[in-house]
Each structure stands twice: as C-alpha cells, then as structure tokens.
N, C-alpha and C positions, 0 to 999 in steps of 0.2 A: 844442217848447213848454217854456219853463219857469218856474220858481216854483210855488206854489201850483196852478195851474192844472192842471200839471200830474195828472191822474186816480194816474197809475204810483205819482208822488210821494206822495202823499195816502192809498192804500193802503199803504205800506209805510213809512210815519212812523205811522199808527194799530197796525199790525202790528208796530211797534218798542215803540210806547208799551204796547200789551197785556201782549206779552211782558215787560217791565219790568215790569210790575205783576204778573203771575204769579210772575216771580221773588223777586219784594220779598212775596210773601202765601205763598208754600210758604217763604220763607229765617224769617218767623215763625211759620209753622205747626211748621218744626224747630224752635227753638228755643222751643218751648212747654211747659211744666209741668206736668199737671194737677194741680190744688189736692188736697193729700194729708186726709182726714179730721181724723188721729190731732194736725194742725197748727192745724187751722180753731178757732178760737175760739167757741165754740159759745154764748157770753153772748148776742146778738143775736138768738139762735134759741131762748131760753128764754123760754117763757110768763109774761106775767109778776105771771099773775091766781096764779102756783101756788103760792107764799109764803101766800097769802091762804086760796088753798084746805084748803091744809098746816094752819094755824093756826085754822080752822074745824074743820076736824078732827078735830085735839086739842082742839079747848074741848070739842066732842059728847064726845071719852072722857073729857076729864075732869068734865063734871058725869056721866057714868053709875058715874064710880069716886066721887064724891063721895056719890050714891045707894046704891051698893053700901056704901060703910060708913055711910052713915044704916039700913041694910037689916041691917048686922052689929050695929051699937049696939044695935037695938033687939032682934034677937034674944037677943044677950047679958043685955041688961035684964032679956028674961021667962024668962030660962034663972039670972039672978040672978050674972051671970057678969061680969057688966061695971066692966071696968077688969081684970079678970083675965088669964092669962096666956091661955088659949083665946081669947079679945076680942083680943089684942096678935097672936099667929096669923094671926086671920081678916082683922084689917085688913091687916096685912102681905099675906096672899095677894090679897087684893082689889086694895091698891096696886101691888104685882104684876105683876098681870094687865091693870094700865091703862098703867100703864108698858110691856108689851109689845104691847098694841094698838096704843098711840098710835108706839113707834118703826116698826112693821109698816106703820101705815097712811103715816105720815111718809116714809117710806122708797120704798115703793110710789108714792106720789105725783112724789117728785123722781127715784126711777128712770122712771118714764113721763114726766115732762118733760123727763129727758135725755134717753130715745128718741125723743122727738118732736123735738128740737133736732138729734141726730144723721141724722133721717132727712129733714128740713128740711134740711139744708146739706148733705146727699147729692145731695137733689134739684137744690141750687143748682150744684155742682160738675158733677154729668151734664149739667146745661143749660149749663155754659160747656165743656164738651168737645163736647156736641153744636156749638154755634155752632160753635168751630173745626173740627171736620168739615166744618161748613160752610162757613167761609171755605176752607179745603184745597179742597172742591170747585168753590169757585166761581174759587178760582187757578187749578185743573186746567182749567175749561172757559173761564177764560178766556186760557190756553195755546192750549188748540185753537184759540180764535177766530183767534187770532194767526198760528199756523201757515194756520189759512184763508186770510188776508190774504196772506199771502208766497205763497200758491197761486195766490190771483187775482194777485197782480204779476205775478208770473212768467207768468201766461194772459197777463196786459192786455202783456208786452214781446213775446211771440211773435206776438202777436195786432199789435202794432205791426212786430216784423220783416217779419212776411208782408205788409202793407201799404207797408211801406218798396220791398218785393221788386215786388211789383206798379206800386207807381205807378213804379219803375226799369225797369222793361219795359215801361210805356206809353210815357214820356218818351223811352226807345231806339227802339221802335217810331215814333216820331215824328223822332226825327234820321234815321233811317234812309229815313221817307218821305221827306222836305226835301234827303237827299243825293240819292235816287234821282231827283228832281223837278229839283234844280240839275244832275243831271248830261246828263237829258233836255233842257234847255235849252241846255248846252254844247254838245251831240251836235247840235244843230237846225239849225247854219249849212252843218253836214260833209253835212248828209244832204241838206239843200236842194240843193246844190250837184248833188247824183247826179244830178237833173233836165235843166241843162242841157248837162252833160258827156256824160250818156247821149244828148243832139241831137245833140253832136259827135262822135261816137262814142269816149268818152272811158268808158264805163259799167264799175262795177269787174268784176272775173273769179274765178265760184268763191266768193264772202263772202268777198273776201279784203279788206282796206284799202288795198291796193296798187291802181293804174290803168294801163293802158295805153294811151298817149297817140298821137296819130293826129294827123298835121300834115294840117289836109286843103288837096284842092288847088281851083281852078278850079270844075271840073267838080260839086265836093260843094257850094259856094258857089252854084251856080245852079240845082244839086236842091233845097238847102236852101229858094231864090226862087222857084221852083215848086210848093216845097210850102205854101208860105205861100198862092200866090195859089190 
C-alpha cells in the first residue's frame, strides 16, 4: 500500500511532525530569559491617581500650617508679642513641622506607589515564567506523544510482518496442494495401467515400480475366454 493510505505512513509523519515541535518549543524554552525586576520599567505600573493624591495631601498640610500660624499670630497678639522675636520662632517651628509632614506624607505615598508598581510587574514576570513552564510542559508531553507514535509504527509494521508471514504460508500451503493434486494426476495413467497388467499377469512385486513381465502363452489366452464367459 502506498502514499497516504498508507496507516504505517501516516503514524510516523504525525510522530515526525510532534517531535519537530517538541524540539522547536524546549530549543525556546532554552533559550529563554526571565524578565529581571531591577530592568522592568516600572512607569506603566504606576498608579496614576497618586500625583493627585500626593498633592491633595499637601494642600490638607498646608492649609493646617496656614492655621497653625493664624493660631501663633493670635497668641502672639494677646501675649503683646507680635511681630517679635518669640512670634518669628513659633512660625518658624510651625512651618517646620508642615514642611516635615508634608515631605513624610509625600514620601509615604510614592514609596507605596512604587511598591505597588514593583509588585504589579512581579506578578507579570511570574505569569510569563509560569506560561513558559508551561509551554516546557506541553513540549515534553508532546515528546511523549511522539514517541507513542513511533511505538505504534513499529506495533502497526510487526503487526504487518506477521500477516505478511501468514498470508506466505497460506499461499505455500496452496502450491503445495496444486503440486500435490497435479502430481496425483500424473501418477493416474501409471496406476490405471496395474489393472490390466495384473490380468496379464504383469502385477508389480513388493511396492516396487519395477514389473515382471510374463509372455503368456495359448493356454492363458483360452483361461483368459473362459473366464470371460
């Protein structure tokens, strides 16, 4: 059988093609990378309400420090102090202390957005190494399949020998009848013959093929006419 049709064929061109593609998906699984953190550009992955948030922030500290020295003036005022060097002091510590909030809270905010940027493109990085695990895996099982494939060929060609083998033993068993059959036909005229040779007294001696011939005379010629009648 061949071309296409062929079953043998058709398993072990799919069992070719597998293998190619196992090989072609683990030759890029080696040659794979995974995406290094400290490289990732982490602008994509920053929030980007947090500007917004940052600068709401600060406005809250700075109108509380704005407060705080409406809060100092006036103390100064009823203390008669105002414009004095204790008044210069206290707004100083007040501005201060907004100034230090506000870089604290600034600070706090863009560091948690870059943690959250940093653990966002963590996540993304784990998920493209997982996938490759998974292509890795799915190379390896489609290895196996492959080698399945060249298992079954190799069944489907023994499985074809042994029927080669067989039907070459029917077909001998069948010459072998046909010779046996033409040769009993050859034999058929030799053996007819024993009939009336054994009349004559010509019959062979011992199963042998040889005969012993017997001229007969008169007398066997008128037994012979008598036994007829």
């Amino acid at each position: 059988m061949a071309g296409g049709g062929n079953p043998q064929n058709s398993v072990y061109q799919n069992a070719s093609a597998g293998l190619n593609a196992a090989q072609a998906g683990t030759g890029a699984g080696m040659m794979y990378r995974p995406q290094q953190l400290g490289q990732t550009n982490l602008q994509p992955y920053m929030n980007p309400y947090t500007d917004s948030v940052v600068n709401n922030t600060v406005g809250q500290i700075d109108r509380m420090r704005q407060m705080g020295l409406n809060d100092v003036g006036a103390q100064a005022t009823s203390a008669g102090a105002y414009g004095g060097a204790r008044h210069g002091v206290a707004e100083a510590a007040t501005n201060r202390a907004a100034m230090e909030q506000t870089g604290l809270a600034a600070g706090n905010l863009y560091s948690q957005g870059y943690n959250n940027a940093q653990g966002a493109a963590q996540f993304d990085i784990n998920n493209q190494m997982q996938g490759q695990n998974m292509r890795l895996g799915a190379a390896s099982q489609m290895g196996n399949l492959a080698n399945l494939g060249f298992g079954f060929g190799q069944q489907i060609n023994q499985n074809l020998s042994q029927q080669g083998t067989q039907q070459q033993a029917t077909q001998q068993a069948l010459i072998d009848a046909a010779r046996s059959q033409f040769a009993g036909y050859t034999n058929s005229p030799a053996q007819s013959l024993q009939y009336p040779l054994a009349a004559i007294g010509a019959a062979p001696q011992g199963g042998q093929t040889s005969t012993t011939q017997q001229k007969p005379g008169l007398f066997n010629y008128l037994s012979m006419g008598l036994g007829l009648l």
